[in-house]
Residue, then its C-alpha position, 0 to 999 in steps of 0.5 A: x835752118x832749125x825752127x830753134x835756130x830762126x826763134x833765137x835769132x829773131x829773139x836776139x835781132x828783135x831785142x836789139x829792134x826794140x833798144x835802138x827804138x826805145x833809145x831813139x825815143x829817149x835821146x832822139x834821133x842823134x846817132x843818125x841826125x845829130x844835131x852838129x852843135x860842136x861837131x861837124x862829122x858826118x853820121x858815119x864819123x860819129x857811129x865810128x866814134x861811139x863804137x871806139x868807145x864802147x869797144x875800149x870800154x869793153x877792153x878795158x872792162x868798164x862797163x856800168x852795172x845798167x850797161x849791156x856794152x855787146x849790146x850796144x855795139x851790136x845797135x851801133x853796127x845796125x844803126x852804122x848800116x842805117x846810115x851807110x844805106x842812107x848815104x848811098x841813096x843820096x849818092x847818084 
């Protein structure tokens, strides 16, 4: 792997680290411990739910001028991971 290559990478998964931080400070922890007000989804449900959206607003090109749709579908696939990971912990 070119030295290019890996700081790219490492540009574009940092980038993504420090959204999903950024957004976890502002809105809490609500993609991974939802507060379950309304729904009773489990995180993976909800994930699934949030990447439909942000996948028909891609289709449909209505993405807001402050929103970064790839972006945040690539945050949602990470935090998707998160959570599948943290639910196979559980499972024994």
């Amino acid at each position: 792997m070119s030295k290019d290559f890996r700081t790219e990478l490492l540009s574009v998964v940092n980038g993504i680290v420090d959204m999903l931080v950024e957004k976890n400070r502002k809105y809490g922890n609500s993609a991974l411990d939802p507060i379950r007000i309304f729904s009773r989804a489990d995180p993976l449900e909800q994930i699934k739910v949030r990447l439909d959206d942000k996948l028909s607003r891609l289709r449909a090109l209505q993405a807001d001028e402050d929103e970064d749709v790839i972006q945040d579908l690539l945050g949602y696939l990470v935090l998707y991971e998160v959570a599948r990971k943290r639910l196979k912990g559980t499972e024994k």
